[in-house]
N, C-alpha and C positions, 0 to 999 in steps of 0.2 A: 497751096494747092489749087482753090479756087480759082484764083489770080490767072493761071498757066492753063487751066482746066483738062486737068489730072485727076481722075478718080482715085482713091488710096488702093481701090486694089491694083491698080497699074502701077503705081508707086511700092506698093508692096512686093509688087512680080521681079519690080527691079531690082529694089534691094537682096533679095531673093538669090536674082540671078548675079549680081555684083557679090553677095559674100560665096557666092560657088566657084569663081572664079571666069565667067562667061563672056565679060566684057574684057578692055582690052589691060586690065591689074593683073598683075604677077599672081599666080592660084595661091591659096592662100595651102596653108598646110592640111588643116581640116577637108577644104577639098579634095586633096591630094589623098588621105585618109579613107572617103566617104568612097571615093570611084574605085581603091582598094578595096574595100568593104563589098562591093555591091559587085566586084570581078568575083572574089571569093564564093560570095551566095551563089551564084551562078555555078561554079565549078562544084559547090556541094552538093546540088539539086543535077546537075548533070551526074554525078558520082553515084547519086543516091538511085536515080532511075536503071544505071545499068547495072546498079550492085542488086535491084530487086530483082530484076529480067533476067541478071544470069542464076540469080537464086532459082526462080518461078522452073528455068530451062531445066535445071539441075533436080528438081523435083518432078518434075515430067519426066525425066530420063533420057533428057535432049540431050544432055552434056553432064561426063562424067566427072568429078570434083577432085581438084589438083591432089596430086600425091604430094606429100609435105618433106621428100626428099629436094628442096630448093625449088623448082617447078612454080614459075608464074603463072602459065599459060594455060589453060583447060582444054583438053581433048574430047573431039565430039565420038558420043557414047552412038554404038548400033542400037537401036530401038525395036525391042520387041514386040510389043504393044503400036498397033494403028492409030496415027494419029486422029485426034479428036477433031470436030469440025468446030469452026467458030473461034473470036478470040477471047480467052477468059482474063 
């Protein structure tokens, strides 16, 4: 490494990026894996925000909670209560 005058953590960055698949090597499977893994995280954390918000709506009385005759959809409820200022 001296020789070429390569630091190890530049050497290391490399290796790094060669076992994820970033140079020009066929991705390896683990790659292939990891960037699944990390689409998924993403999708749960987006799941997880709007599963709370429609919760949060559904207890303010924003929105009435689906009838369980098959019904995906949530219909917005009339609100008799003025709404609150601020976001809680």
């Amino acid at each position: 490494m001296r020789r070429h005058d390569i630091s190890s953590g530049l050497l290391y960055h490399w290796k790094d990026q060669y076992a994820k698949g970033r140079f020009d090597n066929p991705p390896t499977q683990e790659a292939a894996l990891e960037e699944r893994v990390r689409q998924l995280e993403q999708l749960v954390g987006k799941l997880t925000l709007e599963n709370e918000f429609l919760k949060k709506a559904v207890q303010r009385g924003l929105l009435s909670p689906p009838k369980r005759s098959g019904a995906s959809w949530l219909s917005i409820a009339p609100s008799s209560k003025a709404p609150k200022g601020g976001a809680n």
